[in-house]
Backbone as XML, in Angstrom:
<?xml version="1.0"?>
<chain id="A" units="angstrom">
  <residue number="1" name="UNK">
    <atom name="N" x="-1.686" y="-34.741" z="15.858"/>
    <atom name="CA" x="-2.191" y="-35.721" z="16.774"/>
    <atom name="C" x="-1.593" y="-35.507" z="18.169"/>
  </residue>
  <residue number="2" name="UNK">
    <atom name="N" x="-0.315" y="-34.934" z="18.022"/>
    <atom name="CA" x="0.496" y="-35.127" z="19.737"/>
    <atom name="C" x="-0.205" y="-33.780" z="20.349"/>
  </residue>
  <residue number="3" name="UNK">
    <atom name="N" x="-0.798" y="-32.594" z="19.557"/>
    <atom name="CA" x="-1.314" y="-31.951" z="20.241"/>
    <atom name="C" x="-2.530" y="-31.754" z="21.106"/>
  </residue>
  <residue number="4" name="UNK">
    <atom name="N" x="-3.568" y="-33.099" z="19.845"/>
    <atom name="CA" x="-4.869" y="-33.084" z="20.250"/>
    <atom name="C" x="-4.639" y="-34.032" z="21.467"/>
  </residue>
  <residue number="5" name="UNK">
    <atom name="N" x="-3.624" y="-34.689" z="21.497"/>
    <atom name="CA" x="-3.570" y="-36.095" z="22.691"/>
    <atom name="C" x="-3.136" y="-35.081" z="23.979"/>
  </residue>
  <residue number="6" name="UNK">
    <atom name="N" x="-2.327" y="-34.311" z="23.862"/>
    <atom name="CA" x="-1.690" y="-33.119" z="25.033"/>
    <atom name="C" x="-3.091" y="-32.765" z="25.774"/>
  </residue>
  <residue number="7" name="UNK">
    <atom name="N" x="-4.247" y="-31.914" z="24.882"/>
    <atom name="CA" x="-4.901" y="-31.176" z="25.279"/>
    <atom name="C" x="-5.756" y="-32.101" z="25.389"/>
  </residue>
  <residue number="8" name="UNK">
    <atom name="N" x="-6.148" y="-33.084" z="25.609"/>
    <atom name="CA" x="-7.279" y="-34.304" z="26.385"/>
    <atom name="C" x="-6.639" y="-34.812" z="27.500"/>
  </residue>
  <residue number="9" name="UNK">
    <atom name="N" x="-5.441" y="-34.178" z="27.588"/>
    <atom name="CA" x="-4.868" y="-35.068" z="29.084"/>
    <atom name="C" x="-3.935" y="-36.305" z="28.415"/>
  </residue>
  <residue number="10" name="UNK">
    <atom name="N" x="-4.201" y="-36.722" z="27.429"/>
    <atom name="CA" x="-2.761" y="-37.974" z="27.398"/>
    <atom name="C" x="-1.542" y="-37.640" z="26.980"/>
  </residue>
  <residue number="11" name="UNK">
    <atom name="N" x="-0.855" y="-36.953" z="28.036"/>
    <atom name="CA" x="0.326" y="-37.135" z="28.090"/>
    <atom name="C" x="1.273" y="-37.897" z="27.279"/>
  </residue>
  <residue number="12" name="UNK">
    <atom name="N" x="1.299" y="-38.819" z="28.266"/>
    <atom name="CA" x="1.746" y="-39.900" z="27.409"/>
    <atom name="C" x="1.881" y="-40.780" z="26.314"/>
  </residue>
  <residue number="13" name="UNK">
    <atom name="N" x="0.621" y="-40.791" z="25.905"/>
    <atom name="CA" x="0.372" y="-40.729" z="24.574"/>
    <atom name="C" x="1.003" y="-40.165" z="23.221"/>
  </residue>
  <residue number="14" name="UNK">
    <atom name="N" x="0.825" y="-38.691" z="23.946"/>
    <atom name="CA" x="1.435" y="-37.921" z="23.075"/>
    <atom name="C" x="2.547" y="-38.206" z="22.493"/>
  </residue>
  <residue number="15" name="UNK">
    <atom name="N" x="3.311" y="-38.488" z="23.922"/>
    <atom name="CA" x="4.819" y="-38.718" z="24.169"/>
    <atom name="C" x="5.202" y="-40.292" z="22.713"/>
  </residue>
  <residue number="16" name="UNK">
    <atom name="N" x="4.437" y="-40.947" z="22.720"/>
    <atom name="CA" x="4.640" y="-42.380" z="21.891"/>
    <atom name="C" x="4.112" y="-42.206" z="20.414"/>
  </residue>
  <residue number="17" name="UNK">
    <atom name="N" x="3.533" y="-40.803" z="20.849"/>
    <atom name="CA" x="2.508" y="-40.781" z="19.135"/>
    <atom name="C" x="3.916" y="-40.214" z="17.730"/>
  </residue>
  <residue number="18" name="UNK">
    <atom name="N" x="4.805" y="-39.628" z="18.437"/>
    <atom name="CA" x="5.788" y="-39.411" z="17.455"/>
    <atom name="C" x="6.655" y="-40.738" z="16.665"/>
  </residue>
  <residue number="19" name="UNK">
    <atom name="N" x="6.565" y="-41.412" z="18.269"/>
    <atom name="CA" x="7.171" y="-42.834" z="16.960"/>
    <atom name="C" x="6.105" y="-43.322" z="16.360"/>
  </residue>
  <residue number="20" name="UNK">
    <atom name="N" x="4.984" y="-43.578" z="16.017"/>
    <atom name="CA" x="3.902" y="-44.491" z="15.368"/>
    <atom name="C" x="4.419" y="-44.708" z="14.195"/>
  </residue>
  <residue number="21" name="UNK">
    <atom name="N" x="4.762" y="-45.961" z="13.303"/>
    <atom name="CA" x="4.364" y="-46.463" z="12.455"/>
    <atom name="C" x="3.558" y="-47.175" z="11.544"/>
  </residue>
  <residue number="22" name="UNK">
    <atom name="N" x="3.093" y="-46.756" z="10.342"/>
    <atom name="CA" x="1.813" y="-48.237" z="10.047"/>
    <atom name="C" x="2.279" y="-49.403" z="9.837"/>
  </residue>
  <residue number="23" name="UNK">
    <atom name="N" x="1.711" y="-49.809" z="10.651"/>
    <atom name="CA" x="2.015" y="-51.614" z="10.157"/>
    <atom name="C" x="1.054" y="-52.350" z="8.581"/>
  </residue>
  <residue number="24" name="UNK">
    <atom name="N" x="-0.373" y="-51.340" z="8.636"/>
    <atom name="CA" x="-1.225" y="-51.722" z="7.480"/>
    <atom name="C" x="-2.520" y="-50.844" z="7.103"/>
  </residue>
  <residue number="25" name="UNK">
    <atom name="N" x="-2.963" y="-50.933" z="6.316"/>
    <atom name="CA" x="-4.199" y="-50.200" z="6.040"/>
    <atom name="C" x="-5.277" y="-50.885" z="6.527"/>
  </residue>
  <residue number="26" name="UNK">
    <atom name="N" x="-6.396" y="-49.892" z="7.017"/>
    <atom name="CA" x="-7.988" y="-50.572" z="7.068"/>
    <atom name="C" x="-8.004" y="-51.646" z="5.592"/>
  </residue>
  <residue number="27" name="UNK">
    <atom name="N" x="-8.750" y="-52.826" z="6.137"/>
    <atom name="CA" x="-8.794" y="-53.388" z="4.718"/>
    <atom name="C" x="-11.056" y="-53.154" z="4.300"/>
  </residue>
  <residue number="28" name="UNK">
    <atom name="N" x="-10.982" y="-52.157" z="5.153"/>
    <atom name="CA" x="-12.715" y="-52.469" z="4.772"/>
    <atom name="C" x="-13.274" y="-52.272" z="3.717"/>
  </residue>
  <residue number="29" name="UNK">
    <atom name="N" x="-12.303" y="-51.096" z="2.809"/>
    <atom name="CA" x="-12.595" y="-50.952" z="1.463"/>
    <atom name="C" x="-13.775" y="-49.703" z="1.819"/>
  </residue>
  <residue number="30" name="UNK">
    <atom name="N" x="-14.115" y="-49.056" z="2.503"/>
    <atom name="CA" x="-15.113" y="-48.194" z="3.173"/>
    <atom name="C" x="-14.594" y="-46.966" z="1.920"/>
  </residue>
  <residue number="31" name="UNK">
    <atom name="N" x="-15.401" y="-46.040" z="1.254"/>
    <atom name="CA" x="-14.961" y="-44.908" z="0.572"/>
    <atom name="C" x="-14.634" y="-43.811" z="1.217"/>
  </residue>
  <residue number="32" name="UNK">
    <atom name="N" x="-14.736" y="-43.253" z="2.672"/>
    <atom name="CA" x="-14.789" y="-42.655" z="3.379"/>
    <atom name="C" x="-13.846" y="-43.002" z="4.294"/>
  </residue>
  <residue number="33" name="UNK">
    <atom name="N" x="-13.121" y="-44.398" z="4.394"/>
    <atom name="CA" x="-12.066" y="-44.953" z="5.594"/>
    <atom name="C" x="-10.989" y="-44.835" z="5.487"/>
  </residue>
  <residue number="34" name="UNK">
    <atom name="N" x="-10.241" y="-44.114" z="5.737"/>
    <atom name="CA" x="-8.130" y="-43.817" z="5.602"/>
    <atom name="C" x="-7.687" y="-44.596" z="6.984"/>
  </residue>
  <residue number="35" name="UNK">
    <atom name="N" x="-8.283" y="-45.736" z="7.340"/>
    <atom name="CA" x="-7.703" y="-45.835" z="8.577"/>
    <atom name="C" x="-6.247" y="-46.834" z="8.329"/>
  </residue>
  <residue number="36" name="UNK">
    <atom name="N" x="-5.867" y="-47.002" z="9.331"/>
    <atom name="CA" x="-4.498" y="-47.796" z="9.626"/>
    <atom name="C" x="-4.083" y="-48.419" z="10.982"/>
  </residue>
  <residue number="37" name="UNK">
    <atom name="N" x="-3.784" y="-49.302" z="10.864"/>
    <atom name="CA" x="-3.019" y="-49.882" z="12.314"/>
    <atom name="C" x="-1.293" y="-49.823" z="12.330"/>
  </residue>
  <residue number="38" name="UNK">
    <atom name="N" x="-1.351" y="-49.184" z="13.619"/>
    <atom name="CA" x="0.306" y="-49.197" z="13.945"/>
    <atom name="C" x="0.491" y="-50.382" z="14.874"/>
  </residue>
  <residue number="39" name="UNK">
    <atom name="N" x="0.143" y="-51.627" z="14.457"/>
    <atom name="CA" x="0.290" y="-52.741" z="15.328"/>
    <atom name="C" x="-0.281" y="-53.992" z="14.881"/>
  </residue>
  <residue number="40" name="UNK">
    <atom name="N" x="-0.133" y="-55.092" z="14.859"/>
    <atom name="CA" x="-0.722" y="-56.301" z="13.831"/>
    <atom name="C" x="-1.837" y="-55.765" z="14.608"/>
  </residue>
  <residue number="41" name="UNK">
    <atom name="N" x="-2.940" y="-56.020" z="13.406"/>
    <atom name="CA" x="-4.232" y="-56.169" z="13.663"/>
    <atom name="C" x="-4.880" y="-57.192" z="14.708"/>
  </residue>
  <residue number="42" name="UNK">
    <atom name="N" x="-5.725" y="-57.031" z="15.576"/>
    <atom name="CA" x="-6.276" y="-58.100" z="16.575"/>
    <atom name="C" x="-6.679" y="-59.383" z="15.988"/>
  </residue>
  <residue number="43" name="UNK">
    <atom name="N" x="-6.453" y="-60.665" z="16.347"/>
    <atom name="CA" x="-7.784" y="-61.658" z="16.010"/>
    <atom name="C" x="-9.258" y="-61.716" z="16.814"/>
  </residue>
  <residue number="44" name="UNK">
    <atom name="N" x="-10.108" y="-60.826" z="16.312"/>
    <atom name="CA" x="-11.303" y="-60.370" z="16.926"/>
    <atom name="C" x="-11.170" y="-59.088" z="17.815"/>
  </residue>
  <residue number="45" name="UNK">
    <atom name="N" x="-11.513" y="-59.034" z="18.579"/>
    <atom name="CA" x="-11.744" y="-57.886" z="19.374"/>
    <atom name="C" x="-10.535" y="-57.676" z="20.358"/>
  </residue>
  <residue number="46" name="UNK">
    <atom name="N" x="-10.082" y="-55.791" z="20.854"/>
    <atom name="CA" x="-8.930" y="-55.868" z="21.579"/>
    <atom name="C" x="-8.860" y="-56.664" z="22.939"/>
  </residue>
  <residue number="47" name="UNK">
    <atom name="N" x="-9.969" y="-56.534" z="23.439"/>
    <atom name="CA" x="-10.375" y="-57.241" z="24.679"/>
    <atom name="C" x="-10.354" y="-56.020" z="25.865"/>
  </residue>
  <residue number="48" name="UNK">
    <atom name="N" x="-9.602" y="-56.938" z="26.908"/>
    <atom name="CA" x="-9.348" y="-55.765" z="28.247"/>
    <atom name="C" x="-7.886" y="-54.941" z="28.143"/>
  </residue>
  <residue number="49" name="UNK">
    <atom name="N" x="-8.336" y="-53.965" z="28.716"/>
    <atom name="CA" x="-7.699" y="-52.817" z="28.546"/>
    <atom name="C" x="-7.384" y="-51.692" z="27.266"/>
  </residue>
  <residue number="50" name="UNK">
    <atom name="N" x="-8.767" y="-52.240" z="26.575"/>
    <atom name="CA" x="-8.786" y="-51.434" z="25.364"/>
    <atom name="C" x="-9.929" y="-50.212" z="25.633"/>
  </residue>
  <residue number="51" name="UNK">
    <atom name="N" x="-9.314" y="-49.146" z="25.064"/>
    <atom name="CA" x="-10.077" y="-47.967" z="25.068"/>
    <atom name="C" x="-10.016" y="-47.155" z="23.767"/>
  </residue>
  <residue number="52" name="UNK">
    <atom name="N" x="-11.205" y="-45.784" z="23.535"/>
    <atom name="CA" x="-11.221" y="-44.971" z="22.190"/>
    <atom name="C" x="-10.943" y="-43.749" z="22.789"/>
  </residue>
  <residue number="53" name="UNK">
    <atom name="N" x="-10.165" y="-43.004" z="22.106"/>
    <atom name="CA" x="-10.127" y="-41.730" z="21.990"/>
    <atom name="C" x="-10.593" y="-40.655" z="21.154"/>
  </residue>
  <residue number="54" name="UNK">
    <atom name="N" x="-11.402" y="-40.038" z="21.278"/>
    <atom name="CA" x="-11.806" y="-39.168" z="19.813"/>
    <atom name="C" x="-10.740" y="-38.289" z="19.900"/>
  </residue>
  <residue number="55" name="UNK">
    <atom name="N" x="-10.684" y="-37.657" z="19.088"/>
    <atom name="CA" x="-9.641" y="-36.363" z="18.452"/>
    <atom name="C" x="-10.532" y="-35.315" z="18.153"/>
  </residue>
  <residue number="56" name="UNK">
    <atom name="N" x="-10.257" y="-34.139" z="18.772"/>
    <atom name="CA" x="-11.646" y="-33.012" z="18.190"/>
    <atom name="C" x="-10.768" y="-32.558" z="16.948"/>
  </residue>
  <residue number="57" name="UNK">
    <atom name="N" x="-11.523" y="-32.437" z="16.090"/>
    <atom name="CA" x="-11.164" y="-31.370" z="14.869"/>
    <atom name="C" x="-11.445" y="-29.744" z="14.840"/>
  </residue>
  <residue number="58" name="UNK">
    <atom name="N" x="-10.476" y="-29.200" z="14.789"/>
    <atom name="CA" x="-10.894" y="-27.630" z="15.321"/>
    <atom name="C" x="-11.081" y="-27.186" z="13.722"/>
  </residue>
  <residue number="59" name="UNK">
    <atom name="N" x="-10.559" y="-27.812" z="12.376"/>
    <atom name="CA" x="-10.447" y="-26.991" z="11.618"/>
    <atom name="C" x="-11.599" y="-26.662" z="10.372"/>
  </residue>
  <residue number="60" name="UNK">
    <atom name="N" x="-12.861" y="-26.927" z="11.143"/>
    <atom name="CA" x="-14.161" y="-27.131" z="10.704"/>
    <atom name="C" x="-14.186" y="-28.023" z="9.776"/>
  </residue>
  <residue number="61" name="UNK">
    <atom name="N" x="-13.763" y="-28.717" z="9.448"/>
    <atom name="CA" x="-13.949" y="-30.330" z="8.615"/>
    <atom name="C" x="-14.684" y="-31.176" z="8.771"/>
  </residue>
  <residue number="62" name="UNK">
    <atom name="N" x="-15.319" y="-31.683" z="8.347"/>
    <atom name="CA" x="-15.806" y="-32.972" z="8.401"/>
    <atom name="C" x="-15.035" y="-33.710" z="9.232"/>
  </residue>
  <residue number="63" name="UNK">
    <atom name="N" x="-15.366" y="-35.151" z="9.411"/>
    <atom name="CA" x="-14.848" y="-36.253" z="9.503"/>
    <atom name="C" x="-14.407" y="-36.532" z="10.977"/>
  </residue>
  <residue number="64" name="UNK">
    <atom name="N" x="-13.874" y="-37.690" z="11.386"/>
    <atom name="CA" x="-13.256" y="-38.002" z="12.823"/>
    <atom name="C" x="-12.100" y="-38.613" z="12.698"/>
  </residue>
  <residue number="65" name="UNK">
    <atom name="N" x="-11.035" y="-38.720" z="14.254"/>
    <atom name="CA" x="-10.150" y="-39.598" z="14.110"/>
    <atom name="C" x="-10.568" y="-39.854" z="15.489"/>
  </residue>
  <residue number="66" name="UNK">
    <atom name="N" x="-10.649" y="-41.449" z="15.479"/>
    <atom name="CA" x="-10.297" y="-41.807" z="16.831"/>
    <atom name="C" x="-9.713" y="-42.843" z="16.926"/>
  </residue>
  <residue number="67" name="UNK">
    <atom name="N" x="-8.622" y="-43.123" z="18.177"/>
    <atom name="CA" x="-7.581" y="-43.756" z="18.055"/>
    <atom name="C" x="-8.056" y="-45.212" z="19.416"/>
  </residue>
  <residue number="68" name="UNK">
    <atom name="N" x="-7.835" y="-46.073" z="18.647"/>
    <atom name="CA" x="-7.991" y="-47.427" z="19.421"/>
    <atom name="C" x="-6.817" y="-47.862" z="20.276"/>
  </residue>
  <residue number="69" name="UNK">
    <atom name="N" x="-6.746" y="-47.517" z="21.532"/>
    <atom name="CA" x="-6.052" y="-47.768" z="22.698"/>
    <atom name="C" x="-5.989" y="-48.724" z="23.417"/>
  </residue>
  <residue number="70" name="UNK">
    <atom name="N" x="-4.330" y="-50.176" z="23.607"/>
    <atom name="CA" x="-4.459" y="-50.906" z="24.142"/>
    <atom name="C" x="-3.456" y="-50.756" z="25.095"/>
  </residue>
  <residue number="71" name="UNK">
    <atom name="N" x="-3.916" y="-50.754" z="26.439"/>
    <atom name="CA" x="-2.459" y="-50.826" z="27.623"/>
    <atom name="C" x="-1.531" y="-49.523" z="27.080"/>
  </residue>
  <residue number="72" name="UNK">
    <atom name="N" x="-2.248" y="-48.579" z="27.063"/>
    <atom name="CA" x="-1.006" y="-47.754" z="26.798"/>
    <atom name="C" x="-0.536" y="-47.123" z="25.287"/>
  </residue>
  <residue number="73" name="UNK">
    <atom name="N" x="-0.857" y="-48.328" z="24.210"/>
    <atom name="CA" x="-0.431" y="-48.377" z="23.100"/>
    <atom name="C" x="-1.352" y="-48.223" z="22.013"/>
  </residue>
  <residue number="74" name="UNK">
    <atom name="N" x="-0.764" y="-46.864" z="21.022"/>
    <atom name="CA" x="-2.108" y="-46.711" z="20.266"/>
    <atom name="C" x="-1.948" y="-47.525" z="18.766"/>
  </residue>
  <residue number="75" name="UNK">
    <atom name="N" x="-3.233" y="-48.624" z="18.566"/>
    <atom name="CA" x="-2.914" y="-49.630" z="18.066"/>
    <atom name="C" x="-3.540" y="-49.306" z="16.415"/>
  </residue>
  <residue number="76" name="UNK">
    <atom name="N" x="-4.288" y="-48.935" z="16.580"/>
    <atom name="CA" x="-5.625" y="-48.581" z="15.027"/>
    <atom name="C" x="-6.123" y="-46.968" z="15.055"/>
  </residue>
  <residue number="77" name="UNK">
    <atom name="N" x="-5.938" y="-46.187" z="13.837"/>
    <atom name="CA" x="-5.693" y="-45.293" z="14.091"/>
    <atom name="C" x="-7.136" y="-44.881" z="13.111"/>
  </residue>
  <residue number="78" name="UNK">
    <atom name="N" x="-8.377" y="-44.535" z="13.347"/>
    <atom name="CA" x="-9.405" y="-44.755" z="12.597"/>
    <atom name="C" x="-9.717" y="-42.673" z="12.014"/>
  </residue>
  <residue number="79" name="UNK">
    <atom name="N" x="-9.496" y="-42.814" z="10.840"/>
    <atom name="CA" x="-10.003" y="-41.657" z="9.909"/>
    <atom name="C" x="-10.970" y="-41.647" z="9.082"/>
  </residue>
  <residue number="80" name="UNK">
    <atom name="N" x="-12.226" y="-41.321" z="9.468"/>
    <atom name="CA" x="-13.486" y="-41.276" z="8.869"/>
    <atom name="C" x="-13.511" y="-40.428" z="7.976"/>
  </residue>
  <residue number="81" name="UNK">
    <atom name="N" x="-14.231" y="-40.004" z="7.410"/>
    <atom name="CA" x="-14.668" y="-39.220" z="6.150"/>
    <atom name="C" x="-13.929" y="-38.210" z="5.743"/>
  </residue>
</chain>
């Protein structure tokens, strides 16, 4: 992840992605969803100053990660298929 965040330009990111911890699992029950939040989950939506990041996958795989960005802080860490 700190590499794919390097080579899109977030720096910084990168820099915070080594500490991440999960705080919890997706609870969607999705068969295809490994996601997780490194941060209590929102009540409803992040609001302002929330942004997505995709992650390219170079290693011909399936699937996506993209990471839910608030102020800086990457909050939900979404792994599709």
């Amino acid at each position: 992840m700190q590499r794919h965040l390097r080579e899109a330009g977030e720096t910084d990111l990168a820099i915070v992605a080594a500490d991440l911890r999960v705080y919890g699992n997706c609870e969607c029950d999705g068969p295809t969803c490994h996601s997780f939040y490194t941060d209590e989950p929102p009540n409803g939506p992040y609001g302002e100053g929330h942004r997505n990041i995709l992650l390219d996958r170079e290693d011909g795989r399936e699937g996506m990660i993209i990471l839910d960005v608030v102020r800086g802080r990457i909050k939900f860490v979404e792994v599709l298929d």
